[in-house]
C-alpha positions in Angstrom: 170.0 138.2 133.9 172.8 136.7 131.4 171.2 133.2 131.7 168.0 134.7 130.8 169.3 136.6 128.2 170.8 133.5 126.8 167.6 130.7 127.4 165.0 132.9 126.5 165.9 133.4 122.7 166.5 129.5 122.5 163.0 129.0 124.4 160.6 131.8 122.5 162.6 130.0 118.8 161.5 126.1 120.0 158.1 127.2 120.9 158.0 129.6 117.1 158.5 126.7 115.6 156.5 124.2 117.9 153.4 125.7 117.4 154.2 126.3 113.9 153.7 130.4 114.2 156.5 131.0 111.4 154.8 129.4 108.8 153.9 131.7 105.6 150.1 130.8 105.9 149.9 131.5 110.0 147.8 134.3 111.4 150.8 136.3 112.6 153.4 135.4 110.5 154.5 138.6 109.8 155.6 139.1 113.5 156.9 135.9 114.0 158.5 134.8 110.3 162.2 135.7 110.2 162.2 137.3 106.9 166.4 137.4 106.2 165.8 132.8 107.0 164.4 132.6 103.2 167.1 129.2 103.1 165.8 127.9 105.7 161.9 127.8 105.0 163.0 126.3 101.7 164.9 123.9 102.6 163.0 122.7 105.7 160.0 122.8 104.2 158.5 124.9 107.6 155.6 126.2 105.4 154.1 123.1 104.9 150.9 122.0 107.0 152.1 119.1 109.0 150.2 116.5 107.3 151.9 117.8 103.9 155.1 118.5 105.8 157.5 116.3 103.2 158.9 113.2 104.9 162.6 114.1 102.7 163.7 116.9 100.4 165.4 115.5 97.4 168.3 118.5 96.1 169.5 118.6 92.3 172.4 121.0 91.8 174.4 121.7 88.7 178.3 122.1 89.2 180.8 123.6 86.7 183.8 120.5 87.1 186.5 121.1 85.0 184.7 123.5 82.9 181.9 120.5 82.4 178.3 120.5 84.0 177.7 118.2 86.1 174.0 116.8 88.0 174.4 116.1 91.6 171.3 114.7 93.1 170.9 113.2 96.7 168.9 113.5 99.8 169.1 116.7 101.8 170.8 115.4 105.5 171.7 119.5 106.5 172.6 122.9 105.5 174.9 125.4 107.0 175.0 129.5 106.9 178.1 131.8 106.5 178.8 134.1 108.8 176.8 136.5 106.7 173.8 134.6 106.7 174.2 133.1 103.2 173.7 129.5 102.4 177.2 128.3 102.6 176.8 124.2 102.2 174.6 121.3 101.7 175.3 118.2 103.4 173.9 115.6 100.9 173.0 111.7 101.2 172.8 109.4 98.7 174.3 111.1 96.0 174.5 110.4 92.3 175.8 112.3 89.7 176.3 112.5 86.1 177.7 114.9 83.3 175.0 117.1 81.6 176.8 116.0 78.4 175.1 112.6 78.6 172.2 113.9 77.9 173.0 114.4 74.6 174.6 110.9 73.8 171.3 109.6 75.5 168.9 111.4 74.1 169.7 109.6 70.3 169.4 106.1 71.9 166.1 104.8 72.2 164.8 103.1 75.2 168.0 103.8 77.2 167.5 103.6 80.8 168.3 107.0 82.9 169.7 105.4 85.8 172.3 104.1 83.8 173.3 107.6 83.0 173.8 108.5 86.7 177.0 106.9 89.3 176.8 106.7 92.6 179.0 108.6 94.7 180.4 106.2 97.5 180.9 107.8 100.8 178.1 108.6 104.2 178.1 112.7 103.3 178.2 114.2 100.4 179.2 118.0 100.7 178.2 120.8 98.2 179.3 124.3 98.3 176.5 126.4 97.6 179.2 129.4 95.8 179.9 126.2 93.2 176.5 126.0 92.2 175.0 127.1 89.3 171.3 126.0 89.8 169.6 124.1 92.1 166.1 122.2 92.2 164.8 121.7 95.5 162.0 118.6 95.3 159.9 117.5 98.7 158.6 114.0 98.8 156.1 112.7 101.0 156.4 109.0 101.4 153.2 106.2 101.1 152.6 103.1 102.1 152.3 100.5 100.1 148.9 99.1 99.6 149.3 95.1 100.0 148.3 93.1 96.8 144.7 92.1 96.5 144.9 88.2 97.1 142.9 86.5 94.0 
């Protein structure tokens, strides 16, 4: 009885999520969606078909650093949940950032390139505190491929 009590939550969860029954869209979504999981349909993109599903979810959060605004923007690798169930931290790839204030400096210059703006953040995992955010943009990208050059 305690094994079942502790496989079949883990089994009925894989196969929610398997089949896809979760998703906002589903025919009984309202039984099976776990309505206090908002975070986690965002930032999973779960409600996606699965040919939209996005193949990465790009995350641009503003942080207050020494009373400056500052852009973080990376690739979204995982996200964890406080005791509480709040969205606690982002586990970021990638990352750039920049100060909000060059975007004023920039904006007079013509032609100025915006990559030049941000600087890369050296390191494998970039973690963000989700109580030092101020905003966040969530952005899902679905990858091509490349069509090969027409031969002339």
């Amino acid at each position: 009885m305690l094994l079942a009590a502790l496989v079949a939550p883990v089994v009925l969860r894989s196969q929610i999520a398997k089949y896809r029954l979760d998703r906002a869209t589903a025919r009984f979504s309202s039984i099976f969606r776990f309505h206090d999981a908002p975070w986690y349909y965002l930032l999973t993109g779960a409600d996606f078909s699965q040919d939209e599903k996005p193949d990465l979810i790009m995350i641009s959060a503003i942080v207050e650093v020494a009373k400056d605004a500052v852009l973080y923007v990376g690739v979204l690798d995982d996200f964890f949940f406080d005791s509480e169930g709040n969205l606690d931290r982002l586990i970021l790839q990638g990352v750039a950032r920049r100060p909000l204030s060059a975007d004023k400096s920039m904006a007079s210059q013509e032609g100025g390139a915006s990559e030049e703006r941000f600087y890369n953040i050296d390191g494998d995992s970039f973690v963000l505190r989700y109580q030092d955010v101020k905003t966040l943009n969530v952005q899902y990208v679905k990858l091509t491929t490349a069509e090969p050059a027409a031969e002339m």
